[in-house]
Structure formats: structure tokens, C-alpha cells
Backbone as CSV, one residue per row, in Angstrom:
resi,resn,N_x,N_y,N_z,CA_x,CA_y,CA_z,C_x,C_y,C_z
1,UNK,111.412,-79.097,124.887,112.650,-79.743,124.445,112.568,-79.953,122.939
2,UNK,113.219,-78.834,122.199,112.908,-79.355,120.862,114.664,-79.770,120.082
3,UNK,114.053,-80.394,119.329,115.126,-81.114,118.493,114.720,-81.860,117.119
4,UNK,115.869,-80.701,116.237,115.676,-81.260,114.978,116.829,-81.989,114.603
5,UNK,116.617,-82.786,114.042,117.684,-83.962,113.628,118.091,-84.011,112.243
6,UNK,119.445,-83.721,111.645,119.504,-84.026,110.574,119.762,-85.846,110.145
7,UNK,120.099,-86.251,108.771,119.866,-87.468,108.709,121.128,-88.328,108.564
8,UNK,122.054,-87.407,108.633,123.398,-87.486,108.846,123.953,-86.817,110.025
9,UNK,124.689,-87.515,110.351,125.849,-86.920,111.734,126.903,-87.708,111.561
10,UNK,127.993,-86.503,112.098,129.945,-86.938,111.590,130.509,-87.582,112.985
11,UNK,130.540,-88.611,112.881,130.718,-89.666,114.378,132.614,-88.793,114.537
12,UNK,132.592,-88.215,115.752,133.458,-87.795,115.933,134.389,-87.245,115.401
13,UNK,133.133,-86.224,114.850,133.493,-85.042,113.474,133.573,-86.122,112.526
14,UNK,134.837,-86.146,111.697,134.638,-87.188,110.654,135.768,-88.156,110.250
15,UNK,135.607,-89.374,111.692,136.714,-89.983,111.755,137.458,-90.924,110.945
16,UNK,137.029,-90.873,109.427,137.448,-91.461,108.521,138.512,-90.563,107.613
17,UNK,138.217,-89.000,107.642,138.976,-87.993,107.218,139.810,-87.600,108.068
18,UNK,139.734,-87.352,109.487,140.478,-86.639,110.125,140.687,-86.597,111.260
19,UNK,141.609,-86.469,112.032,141.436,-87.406,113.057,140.456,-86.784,114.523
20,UNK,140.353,-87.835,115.156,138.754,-87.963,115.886,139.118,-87.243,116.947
21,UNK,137.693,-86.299,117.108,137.421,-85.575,118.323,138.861,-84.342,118.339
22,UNK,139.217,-83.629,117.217,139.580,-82.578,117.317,139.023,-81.610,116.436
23,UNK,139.453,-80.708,116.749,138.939,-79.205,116.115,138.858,-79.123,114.613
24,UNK,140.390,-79.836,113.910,140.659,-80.375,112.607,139.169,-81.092,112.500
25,UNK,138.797,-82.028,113.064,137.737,-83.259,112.443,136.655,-82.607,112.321
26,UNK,136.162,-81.403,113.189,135.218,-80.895,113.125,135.045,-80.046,111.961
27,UNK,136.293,-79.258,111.383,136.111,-78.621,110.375,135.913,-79.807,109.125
28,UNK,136.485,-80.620,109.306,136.700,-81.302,107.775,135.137,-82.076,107.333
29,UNK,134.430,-82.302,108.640,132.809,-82.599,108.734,132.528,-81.348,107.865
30,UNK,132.296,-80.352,108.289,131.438,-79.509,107.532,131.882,-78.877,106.458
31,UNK,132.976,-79.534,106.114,133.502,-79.048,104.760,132.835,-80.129,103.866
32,UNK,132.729,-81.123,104.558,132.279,-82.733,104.014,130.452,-83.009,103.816
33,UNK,130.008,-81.541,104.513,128.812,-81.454,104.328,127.383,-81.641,105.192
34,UNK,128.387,-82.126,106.678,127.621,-82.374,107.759,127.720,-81.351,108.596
35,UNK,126.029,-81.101,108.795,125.072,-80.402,109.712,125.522,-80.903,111.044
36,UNK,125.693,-81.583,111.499,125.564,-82.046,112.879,126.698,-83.098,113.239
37,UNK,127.363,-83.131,114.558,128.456,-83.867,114.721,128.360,-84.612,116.292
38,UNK,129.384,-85.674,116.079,128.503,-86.221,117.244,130.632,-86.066,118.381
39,UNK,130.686,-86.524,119.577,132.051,-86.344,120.442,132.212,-86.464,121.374
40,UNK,133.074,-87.084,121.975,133.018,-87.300,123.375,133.724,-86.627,124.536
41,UNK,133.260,-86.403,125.558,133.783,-85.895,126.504,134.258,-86.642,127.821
42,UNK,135.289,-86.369,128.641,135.774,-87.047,129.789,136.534,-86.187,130.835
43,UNK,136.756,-86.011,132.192,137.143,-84.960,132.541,138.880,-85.612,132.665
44,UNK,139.763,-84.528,132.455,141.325,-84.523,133.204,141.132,-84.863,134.349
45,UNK,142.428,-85.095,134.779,142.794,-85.296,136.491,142.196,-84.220,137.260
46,UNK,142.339,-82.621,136.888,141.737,-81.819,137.023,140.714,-80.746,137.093
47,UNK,139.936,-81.784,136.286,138.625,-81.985,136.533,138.296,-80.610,134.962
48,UNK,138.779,-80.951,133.918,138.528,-80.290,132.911,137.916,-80.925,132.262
49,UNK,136.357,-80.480,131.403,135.967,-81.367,130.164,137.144,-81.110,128.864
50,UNK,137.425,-82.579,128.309,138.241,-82.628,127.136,137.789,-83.385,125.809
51,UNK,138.107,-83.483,124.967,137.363,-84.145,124.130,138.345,-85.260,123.651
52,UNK,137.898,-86.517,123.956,139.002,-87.885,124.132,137.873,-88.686,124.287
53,UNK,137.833,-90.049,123.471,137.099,-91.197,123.660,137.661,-92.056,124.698
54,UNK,139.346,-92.785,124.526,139.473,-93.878,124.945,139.968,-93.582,126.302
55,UNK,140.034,-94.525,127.447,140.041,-94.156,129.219,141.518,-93.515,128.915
56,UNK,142.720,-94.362,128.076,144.376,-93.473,127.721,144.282,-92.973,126.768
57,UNK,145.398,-92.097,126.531,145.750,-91.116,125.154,146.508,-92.096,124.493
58,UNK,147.051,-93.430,124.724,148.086,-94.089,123.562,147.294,-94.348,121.847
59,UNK,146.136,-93.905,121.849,145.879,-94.578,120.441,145.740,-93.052,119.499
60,UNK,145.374,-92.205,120.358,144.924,-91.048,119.444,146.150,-89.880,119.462
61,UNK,147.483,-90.289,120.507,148.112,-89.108,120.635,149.542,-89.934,120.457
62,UNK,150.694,-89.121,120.734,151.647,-89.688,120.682,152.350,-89.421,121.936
63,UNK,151.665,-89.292,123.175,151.890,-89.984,124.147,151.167,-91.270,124.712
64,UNK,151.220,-91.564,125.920,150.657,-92.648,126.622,150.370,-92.603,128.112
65,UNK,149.092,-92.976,128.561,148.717,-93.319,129.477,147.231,-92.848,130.129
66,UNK,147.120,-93.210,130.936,145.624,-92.649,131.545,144.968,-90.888,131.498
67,UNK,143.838,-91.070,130.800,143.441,-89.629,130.551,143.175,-89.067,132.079
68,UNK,142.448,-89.960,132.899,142.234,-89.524,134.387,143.594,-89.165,135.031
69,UNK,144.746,-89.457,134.639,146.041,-89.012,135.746,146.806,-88.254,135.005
70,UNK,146.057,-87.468,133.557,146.728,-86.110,133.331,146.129,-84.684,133.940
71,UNK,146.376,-83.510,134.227,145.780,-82.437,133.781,145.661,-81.875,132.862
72,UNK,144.891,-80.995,132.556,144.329,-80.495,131.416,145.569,-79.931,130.669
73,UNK,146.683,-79.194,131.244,147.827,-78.797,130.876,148.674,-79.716,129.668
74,UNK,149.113,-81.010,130.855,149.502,-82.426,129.812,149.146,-82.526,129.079
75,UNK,147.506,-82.759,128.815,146.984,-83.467,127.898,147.204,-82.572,126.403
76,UNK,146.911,-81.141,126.514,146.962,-80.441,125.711,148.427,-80.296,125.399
77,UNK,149.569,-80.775,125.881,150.980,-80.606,125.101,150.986,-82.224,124.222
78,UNK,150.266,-82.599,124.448,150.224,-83.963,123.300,149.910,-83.594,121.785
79,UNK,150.430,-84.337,121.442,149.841,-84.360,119.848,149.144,-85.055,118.847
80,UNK,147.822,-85.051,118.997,146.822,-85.640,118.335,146.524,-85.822,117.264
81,UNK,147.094,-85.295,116.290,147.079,-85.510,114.803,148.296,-85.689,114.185
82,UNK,149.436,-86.025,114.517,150.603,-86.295,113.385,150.073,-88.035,113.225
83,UNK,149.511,-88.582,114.285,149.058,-90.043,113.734,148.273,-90.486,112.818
84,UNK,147.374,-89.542,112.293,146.692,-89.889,111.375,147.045,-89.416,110.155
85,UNK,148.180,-88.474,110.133,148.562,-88.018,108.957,149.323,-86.679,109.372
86,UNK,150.611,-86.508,108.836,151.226,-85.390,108.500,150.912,-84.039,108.434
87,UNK,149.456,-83.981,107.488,148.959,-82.582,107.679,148.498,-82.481,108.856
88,UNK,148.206,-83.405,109.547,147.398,-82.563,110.881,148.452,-83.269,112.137
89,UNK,149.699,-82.662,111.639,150.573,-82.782,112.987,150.107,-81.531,113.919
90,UNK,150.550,-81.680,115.402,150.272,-80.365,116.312,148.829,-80.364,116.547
91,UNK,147.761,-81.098,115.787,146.403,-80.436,116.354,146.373,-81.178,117.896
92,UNK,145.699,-80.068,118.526,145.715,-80.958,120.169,144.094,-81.626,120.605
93,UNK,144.239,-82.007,121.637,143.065,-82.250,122.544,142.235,-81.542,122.704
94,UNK,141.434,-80.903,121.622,140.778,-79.828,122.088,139.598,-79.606,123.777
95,UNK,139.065,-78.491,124.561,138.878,-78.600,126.117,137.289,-78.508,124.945
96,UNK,136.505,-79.293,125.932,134.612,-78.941,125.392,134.332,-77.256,125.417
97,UNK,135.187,-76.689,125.838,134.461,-75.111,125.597,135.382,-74.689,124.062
98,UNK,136.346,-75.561,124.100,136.791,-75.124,122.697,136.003,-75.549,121.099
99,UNK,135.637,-77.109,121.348,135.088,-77.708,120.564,133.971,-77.174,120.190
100,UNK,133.027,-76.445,121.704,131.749,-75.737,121.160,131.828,-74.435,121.005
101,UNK,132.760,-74.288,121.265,132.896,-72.990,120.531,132.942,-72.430,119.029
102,UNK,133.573,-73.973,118.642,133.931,-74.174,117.129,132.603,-74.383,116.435
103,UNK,132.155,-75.082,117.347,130.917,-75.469,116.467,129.913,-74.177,115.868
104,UNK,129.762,-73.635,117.275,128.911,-72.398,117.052,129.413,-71.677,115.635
105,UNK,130.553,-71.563,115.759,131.624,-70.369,115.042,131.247,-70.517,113.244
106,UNK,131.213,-72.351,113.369,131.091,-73.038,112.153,129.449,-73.549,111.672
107,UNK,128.771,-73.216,112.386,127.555,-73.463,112.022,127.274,-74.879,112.315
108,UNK,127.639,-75.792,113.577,127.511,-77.240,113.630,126.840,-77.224,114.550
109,UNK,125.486,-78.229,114.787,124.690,-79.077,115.936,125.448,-79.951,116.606
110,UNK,125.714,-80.586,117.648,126.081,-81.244,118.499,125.555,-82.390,118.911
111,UNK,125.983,-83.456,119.178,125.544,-84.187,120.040,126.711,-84.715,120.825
112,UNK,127.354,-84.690,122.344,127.683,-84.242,123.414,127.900,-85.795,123.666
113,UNK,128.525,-86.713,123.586,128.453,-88.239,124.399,129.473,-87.946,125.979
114,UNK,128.685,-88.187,126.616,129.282,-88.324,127.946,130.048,-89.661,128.611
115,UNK,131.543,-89.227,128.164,132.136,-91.015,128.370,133.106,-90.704,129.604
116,UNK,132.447,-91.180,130.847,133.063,-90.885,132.194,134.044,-91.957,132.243
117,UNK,135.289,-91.504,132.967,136.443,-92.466,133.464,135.828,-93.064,134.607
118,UNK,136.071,-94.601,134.540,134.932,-95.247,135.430,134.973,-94.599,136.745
119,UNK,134.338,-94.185,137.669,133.600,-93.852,139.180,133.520,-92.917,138.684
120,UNK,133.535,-92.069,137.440,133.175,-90.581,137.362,131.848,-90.310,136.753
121,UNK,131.097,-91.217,137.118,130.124,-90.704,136.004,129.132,-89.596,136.286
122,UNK,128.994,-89.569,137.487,128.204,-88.403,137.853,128.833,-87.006,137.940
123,UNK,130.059,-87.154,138.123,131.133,-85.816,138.145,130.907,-85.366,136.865
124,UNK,131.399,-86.388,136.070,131.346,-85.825,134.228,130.278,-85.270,133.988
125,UNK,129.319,-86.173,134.222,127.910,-85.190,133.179,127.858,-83.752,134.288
126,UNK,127.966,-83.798,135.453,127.631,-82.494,135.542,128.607,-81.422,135.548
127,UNK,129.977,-81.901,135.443,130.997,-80.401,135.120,130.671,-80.553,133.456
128,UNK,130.613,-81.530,132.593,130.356,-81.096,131.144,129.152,-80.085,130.880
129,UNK,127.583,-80.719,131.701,126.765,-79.769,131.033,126.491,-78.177,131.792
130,UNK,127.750,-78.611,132.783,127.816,-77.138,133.557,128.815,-75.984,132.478
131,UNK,129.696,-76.714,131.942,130.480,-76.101,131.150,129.502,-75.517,129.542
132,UNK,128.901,-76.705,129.554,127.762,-76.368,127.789,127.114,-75.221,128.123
133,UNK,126.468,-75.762,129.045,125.347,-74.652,129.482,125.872,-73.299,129.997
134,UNK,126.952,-72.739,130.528,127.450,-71.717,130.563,127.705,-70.935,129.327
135,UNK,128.169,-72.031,127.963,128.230,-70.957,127.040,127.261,-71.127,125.917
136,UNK,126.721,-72.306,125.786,125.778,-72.483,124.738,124.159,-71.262,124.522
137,UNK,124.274,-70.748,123.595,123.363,-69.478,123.522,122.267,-70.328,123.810
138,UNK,121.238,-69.261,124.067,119.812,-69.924,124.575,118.917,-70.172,123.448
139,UNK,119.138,-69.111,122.135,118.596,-69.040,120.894,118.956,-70.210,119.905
140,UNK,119.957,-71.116,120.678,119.972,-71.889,119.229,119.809,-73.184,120.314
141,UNK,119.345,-74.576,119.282,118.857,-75.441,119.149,120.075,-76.054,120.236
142,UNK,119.183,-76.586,121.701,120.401,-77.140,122.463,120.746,-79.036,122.414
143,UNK,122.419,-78.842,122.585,123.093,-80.100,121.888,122.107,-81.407,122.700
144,UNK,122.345,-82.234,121.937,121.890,-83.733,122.297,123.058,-84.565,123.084
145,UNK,122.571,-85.068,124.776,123.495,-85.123,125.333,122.926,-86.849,125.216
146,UNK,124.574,-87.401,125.247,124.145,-89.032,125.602,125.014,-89.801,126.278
147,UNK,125.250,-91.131,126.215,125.757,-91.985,127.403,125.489,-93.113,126.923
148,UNK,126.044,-93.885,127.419,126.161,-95.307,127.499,126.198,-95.308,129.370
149,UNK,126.583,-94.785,129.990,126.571,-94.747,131.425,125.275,-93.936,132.026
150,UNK,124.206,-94.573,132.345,123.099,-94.516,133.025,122.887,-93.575,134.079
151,UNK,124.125,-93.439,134.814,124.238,-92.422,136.061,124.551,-91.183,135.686
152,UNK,125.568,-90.905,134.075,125.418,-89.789,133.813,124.314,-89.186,133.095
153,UNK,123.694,-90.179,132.339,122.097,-89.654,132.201,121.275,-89.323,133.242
154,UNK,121.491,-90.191,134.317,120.352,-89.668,135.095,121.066,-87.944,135.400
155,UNK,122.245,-88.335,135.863,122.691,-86.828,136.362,122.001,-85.718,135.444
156,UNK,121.900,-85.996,134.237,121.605,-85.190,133.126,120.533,-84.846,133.683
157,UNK,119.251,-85.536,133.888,118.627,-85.193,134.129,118.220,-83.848,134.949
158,UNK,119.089,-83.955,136.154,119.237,-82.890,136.692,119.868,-81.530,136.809
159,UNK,121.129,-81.813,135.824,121.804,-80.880,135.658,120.858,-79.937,134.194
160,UNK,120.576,-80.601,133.654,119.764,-79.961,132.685,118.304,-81.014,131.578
161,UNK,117.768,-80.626,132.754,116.639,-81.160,132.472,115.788,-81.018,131.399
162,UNK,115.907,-79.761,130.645,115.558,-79.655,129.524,116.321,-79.574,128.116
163,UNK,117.422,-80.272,128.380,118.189,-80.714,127.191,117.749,-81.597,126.801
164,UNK,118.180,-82.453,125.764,117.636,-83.371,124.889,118.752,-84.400,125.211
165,UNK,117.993,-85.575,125.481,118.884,-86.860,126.007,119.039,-88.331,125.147
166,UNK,119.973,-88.066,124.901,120.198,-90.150,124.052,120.708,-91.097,124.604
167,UNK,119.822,-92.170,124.690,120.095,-93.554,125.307,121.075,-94.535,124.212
168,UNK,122.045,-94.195,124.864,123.043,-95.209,124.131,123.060,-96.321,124.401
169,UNK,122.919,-97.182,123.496,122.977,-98.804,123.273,123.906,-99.737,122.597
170,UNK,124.152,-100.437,122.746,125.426,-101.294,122.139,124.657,-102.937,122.570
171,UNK,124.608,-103.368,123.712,123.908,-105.161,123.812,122.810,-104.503,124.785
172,UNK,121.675,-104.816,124.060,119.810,-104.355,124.322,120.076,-104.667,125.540
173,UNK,119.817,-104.330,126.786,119.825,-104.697,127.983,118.037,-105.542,127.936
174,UNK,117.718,-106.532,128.835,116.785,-106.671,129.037,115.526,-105.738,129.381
175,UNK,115.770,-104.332,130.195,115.387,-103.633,130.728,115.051,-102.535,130.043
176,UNK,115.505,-102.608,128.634,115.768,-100.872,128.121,114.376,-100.226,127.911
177,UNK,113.397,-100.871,128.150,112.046,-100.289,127.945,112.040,-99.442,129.514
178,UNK,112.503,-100.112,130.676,111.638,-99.232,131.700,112.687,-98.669,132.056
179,UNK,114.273,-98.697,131.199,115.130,-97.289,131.393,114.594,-96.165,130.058
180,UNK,114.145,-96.752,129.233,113.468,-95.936,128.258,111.710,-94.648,129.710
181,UNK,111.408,-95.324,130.291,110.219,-94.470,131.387,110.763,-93.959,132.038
182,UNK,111.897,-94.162,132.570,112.649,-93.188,133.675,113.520,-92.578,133.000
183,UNK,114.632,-92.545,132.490,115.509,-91.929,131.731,115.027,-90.352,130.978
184,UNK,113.503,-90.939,130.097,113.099,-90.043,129.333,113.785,-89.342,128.440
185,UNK,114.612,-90.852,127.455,115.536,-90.023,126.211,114.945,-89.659,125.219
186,UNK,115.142,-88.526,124.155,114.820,-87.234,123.032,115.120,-88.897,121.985
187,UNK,116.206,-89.371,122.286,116.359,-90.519,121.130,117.156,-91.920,121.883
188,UNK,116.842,-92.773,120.875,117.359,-94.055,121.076,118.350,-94.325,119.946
189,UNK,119.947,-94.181,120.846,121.059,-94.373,119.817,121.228,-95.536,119.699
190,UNK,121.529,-96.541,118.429,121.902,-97.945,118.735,122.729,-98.306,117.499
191,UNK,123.656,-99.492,118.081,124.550,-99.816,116.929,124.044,-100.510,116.186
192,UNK,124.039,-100.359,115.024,123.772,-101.065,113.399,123.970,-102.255,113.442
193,UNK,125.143,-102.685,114.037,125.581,-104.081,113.451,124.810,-104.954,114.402
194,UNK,124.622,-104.383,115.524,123.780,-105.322,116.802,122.108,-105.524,116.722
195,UNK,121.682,-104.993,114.987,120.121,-104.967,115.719,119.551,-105.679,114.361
196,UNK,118.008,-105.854,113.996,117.577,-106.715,112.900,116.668,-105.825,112.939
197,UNK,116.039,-106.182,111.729,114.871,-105.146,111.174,113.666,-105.030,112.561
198,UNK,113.993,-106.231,113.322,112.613,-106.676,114.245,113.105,-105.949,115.223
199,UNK,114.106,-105.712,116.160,114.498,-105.254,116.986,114.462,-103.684,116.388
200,UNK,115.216,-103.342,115.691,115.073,-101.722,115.155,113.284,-100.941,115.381
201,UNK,112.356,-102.460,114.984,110.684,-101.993,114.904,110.605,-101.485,116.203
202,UNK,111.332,-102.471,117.110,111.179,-102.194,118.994,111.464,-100.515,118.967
203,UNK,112.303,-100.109,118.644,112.490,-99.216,118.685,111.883,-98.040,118.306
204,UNK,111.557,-98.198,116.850,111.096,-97.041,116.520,109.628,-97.104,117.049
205,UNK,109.107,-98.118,117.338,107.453,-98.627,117.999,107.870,-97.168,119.105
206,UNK,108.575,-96.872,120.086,108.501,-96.421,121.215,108.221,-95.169,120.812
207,UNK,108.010,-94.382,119.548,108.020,-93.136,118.945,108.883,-92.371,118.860
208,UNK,110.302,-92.753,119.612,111.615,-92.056,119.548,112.148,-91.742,118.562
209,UNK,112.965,-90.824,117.755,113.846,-90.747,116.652,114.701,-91.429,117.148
210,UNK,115.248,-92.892,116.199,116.729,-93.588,116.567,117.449,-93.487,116.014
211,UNK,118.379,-93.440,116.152,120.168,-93.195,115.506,120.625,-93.959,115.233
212,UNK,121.321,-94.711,114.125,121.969,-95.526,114.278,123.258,-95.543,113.796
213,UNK,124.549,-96.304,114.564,125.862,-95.979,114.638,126.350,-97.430,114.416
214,UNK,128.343,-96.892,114.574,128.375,-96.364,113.337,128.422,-97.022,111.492
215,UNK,127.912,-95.697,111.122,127.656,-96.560,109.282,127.444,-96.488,108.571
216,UNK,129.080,-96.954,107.796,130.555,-96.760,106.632,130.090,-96.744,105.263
217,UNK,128.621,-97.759,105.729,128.213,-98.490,104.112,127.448,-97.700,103.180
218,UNK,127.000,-97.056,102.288,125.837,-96.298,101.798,124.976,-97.396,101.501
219,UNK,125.412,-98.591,100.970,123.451,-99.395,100.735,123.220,-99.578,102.307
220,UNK,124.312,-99.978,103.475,123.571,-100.536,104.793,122.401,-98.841,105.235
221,UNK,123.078,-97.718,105.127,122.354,-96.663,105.528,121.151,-96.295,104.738
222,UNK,121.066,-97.009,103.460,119.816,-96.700,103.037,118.850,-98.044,103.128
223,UNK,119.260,-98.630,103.713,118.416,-99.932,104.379,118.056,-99.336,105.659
224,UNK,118.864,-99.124,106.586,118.345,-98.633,107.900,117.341,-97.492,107.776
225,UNK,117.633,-96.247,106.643,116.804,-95.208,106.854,115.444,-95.713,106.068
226,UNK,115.587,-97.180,105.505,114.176,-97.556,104.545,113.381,-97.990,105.496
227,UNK,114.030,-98.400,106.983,113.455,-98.996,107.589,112.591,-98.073,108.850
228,UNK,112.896,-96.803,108.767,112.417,-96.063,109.791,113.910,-94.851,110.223
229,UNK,114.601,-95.842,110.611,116.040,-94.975,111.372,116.064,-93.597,110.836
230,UNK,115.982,-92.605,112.033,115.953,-91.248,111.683,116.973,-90.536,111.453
231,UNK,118.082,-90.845,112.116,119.669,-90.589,111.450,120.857,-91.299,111.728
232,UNK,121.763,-91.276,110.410,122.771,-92.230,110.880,124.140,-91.539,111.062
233,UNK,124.585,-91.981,111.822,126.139,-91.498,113.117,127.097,-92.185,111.859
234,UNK,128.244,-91.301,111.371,128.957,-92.087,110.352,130.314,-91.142,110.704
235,UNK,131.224,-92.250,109.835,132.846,-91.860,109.588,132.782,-90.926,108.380
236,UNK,132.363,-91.185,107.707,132.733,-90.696,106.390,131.247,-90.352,105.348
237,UNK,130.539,-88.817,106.441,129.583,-88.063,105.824,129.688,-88.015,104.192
238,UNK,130.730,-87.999,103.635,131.137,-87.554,102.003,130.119,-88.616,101.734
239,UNK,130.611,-89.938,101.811,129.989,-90.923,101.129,128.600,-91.339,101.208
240,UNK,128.228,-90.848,102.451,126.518,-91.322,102.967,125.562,-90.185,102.847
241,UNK,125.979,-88.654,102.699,125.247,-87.701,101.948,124.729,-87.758,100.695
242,UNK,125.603,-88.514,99.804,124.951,-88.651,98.240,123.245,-89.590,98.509
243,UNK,123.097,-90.452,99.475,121.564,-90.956,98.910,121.202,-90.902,99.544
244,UNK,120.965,-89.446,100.621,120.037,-88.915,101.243,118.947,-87.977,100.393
């Protein structure tokens, strides 16, 4: 399982430029200078991987309602970018075979967040990394899959066991050491604003490369990376590339 990490990654391509988790955001990342991008996936009603964070489309599209009670059809007649700006009216929902497709096309690393519509979590991770793994070449460096939902990690496990896995964190569970022995994540993702130099030590003590998300600031990211943190998940790569 190998994995190289750059020290930057474009939190949902680069959601300070453009808007998040489309094809647009992905280009404007690597125009912006980032190697590696991070995105989420969730399936349609019809059981399509799509690339959409929130459980509805009302914040990112200019329709409304539950991503689980569209099909893949719907979702893609929405329009995902006239909200963030004019130039990127018409960009759509891009499907995960489109997004990685792009990536490949564009020279981008991945990292894959698996955000299941709740009871789906085991469905998701395995039609997503059934879908990766069908087209992702064998020769290049395979994406970093992660979660905040435990069941689609474990699924991970099985669906592709030799991918590279991130334990997403947001409030330290009491436990995260002996989901850290079973899980067996490549990295420990965790949010910035939730952790202290002492808690971050917990972390990097475990020998994991940790991530930390997301973050806007250039002195906070060169505090975290002074402190160990092996890469940081950001909006706006432009600004946090200069003091790397």
C-alpha cells in the first residue's frame, strides 16, 4: 500500500475559487497549483456514485431536495455553478467516473471521502470503490479513500483492501486508538480547529501521516506543519502553497 502525500490538498478541488466538488473546481486546483485533491461521494436514488457533500442539493445547486430521492438523470439537469458565480453557470454534478477521469486526464491524486446517505453506508463504499477500481489504472498511485462513517471503512476494507484508508475525525471519539487497530488507516484526517499541539502529538505518536482540515490560514498551516502535520486539506491552495 504505498502512498505519497503531497503537503497540500484542494478540499473539494478548491472551494474557495470554485465551486465544490465539480469538474470546474478540479481544474481551477491545478491551475492553483495543487497536486492532489480531496471530494466526496454519495450514491443517487439509483444507486450512481456522484460527487455532492450535503444529504440535499439546496446549497450547492439551484434546485432542492434530497440527493437520495433523485436519480442520477435529475441530479445531473441541476445546476451547480451559476451559485457561486456567473462564469461557472451550467457546470453539473459531476458522476465519480467523471471526476476521475478528470483527474487522471489532469494529472491529479485523489483522495475519495465516502459520505453515505444515512443507512447507506455500506452500499456507498462498495458501489464507489467498485466504480474507482474498475477504472483507476493499476500503474498509478491508488486514491486515498476516507470516511467519517466507520462501516464504510470497514466495507473498504473489503472491497479493496489494498487501497489506502483515512480515518476521519471531527470530536476524538474515546476509542479512536482501537478503531485506529482494526480499521488500519494509511492516515489520520483531523480537523484543525478541534485539536492542540498535545492531542495532534497523539496522533502523530501512532506513526500515521495526519491531515489536517480544513486550513484558510497560512501562519495556522505553518504552525500545524511545524508541528509534525503531514498535509493540510485547504480552500484556497493559492494562498497556502507560498510557505511550503
Amino acid at each position: 500500500m504505498t502512498l505519497t502525500l503531497p503537503k497540500i490538498i484542494g478540499h473539494r478541488g478548491a472551494m474557495a475559487r470554485a465551486p465544490e466538488n465539480t469538474l470546474a473546481g478540479f481544474r481551477k486546483a491545478r491551475e492553483l497549483g495543487a497536486t492532489m485533491i480531496e471530494f466526496d461521494a454519495k450514491l443517487s436514488r439509483d444507486g450512481v456514485p456522484v460527487l455532492i457533500h450535503d444529504e440535499t442539493v439546496d446549497r450547492t445547486t439551484d434546485g432542492s431536495g434530497a440527493v437520495r430521492d433523485m436519480d442520477v438523470d435529475e441530479l445531473r439537469a441541476l445546476d451547480a455553478g451559476g451559485w457561486f458565480g456567473p462564469e461557472f453557470a451550467g457546470e453539473r454534478i459531476p458522476t465519480l467516473e467523471e471526476g476521475l477521469r478528470l483527474a487522471l486526464e489532469i494529472g491529479l491524486a485523489v483522495n475519495i471521502e465516502i459520505k453515505p446517505c444515512p443507512g447507506r453506508e455500506i452500499e456507498t463504499a462498495r458501489i464507489v470503490l467498485e466504480t474507482a477500481r474498475a477504472l483507476w489504472p493499476a500503474d498509478k498511485p491508488a486514491p486515498l479513500i476516507s470516511s467519517f462513517a466507520l462501516a464504510s471503512l470497514e466495507q473498504s476494507t473489503l472491497s479493496a483492501p489494498d487501497w489506502p484508508r483515512g480515518y476521519l475525525i471531527w470530536d476524538r471519539p474515546d476509542d479512536w486508538r482501537e478503531n485506529v487497530r482494526r480499521l488500519t488507516p494509511a492516515t489520520l484526517n483531523v480537523g484543525h480547529e478541534r485539536e492542540t499541539p498535545e492531542s495532534l502529538a497523539d496522533y502523530i505518536d501512532t506513526g500515521l501521516p495526519v491531515l489536517a482540515y480544513t486550513v484558510n490560514d497560512p501562519a495556522r498551516a505553518r504552525v500545524l506543519l511545524d508541528l509534525g502535520v503531514s498535509s493540510i486539506i485547504t480552500d484556497v491552495p493559492d494562498l497556502i502553497l507560498p510557505i511550503i
